[in-house]
C-alpha positions in Angstrom: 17.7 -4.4 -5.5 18.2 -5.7 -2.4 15.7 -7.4 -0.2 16.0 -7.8 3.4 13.7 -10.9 5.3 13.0 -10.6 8.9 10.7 -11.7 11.6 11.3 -15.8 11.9 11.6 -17.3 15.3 10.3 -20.1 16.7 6.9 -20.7 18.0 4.5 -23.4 19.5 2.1 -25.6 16.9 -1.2 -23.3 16.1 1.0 -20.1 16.7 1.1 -17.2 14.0 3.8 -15.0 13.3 4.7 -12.6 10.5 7.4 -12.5 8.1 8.5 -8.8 6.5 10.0 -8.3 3.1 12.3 -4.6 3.1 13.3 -3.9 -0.4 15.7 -1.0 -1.2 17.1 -0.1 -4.4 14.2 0.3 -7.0 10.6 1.3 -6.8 8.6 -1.1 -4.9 5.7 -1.0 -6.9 7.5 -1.9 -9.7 8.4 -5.5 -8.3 6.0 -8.7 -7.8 6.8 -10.3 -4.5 7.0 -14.0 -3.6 7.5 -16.2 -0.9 9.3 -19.6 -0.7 10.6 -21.5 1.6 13.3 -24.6 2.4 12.9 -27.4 4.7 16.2 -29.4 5.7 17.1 -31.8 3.6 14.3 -30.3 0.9 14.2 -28.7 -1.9 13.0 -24.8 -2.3 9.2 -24.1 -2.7 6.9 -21.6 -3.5 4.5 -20.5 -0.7 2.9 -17.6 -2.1 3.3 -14.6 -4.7 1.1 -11.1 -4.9 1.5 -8.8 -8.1 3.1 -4.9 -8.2 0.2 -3.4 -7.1 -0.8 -6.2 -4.3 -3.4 -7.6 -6.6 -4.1 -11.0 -7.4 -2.5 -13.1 -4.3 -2.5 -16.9 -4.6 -0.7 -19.6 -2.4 0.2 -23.1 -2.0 -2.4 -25.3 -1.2 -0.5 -26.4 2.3 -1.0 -23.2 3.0 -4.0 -21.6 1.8 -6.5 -20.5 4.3 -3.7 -19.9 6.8 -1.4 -18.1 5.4 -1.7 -13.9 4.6 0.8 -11.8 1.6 0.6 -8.2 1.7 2.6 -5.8 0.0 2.8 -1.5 0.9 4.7 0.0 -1.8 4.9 3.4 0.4 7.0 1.7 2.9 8.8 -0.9 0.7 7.8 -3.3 2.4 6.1 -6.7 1.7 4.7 -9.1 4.5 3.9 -12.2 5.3 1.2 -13.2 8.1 1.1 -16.7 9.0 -1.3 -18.3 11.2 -2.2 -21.5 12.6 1.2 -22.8 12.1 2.0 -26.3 11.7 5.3 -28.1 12.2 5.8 -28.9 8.5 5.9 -25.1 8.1 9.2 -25.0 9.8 11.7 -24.1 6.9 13.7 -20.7 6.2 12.1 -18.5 4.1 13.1 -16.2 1.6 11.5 -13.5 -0.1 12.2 -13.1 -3.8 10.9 -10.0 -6.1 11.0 -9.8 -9.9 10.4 -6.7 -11.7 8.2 -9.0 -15.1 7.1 -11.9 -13.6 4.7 -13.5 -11.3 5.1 -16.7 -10.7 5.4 -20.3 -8.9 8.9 -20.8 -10.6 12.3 -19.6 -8.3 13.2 -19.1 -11.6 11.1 -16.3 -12.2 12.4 -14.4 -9.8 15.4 -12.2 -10.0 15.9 -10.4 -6.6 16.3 -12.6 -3.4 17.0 -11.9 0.0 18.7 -13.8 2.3 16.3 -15.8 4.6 14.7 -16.1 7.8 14.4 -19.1 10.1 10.9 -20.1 11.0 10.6 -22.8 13.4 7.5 -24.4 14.7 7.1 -27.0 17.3 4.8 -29.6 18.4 
């Protein structure tokens, strides 16, 4: 499976943009999708995850409220809306996908693409 994240840039404090997810290589809608992210000189952490079918989103509390996942199997392709963004949101974010779990843990996750840089500024 490969995943392909796109759609960072940078963008003034309150901004929104939105993050996409392209998967290729297995059946969408047989992958949970999840969203982390790394600040500089930070460890990796989990922003939000959404099951196979898009059911049962839940997110980080620094982001709850704010923050949108969305996955369309048709199109292989899973999404990230972000709104009212902050500066501590400025990190790269990946998109990971696992075809048995959903979950918090990086660990869970088997598939991972390669990261987009999302910067906000004050």
């Amino acid at each position: 499976v490969q995943l392909q994240a796109s759609g960072g840039g940078l963008v003034q404090a309150g901004g929104s943009l939105r993050l996409s997810c392209a998967a290729s290589g297995r059946t969408f809608s047989t992958l949970s999708l999840g969203w982390f992210r790394q600040a500089p000189g930070k460890e990796r952490e989990f922003v939000t995850a959404i099951g196979w079918s898009g059911e049962n989103p839940y997110y980080a509390d620094s982001v709850q409220g704010r923050f949108t996942i969305s996955k369309d199997n048709a199109k292989n392709m899973g999404s990230l809306q972000m709104n009212n963004l902050k500066p501590e949101d400025t990190a790269v974010y990946y998109c990971a996908a696992d075809p048995l779990y959903l979950a918090r843990r990086e660990q869970a996750y088997t598939y991972w693409g390669q990261g987009t840089q999302v910067t906000v500024s004050s």
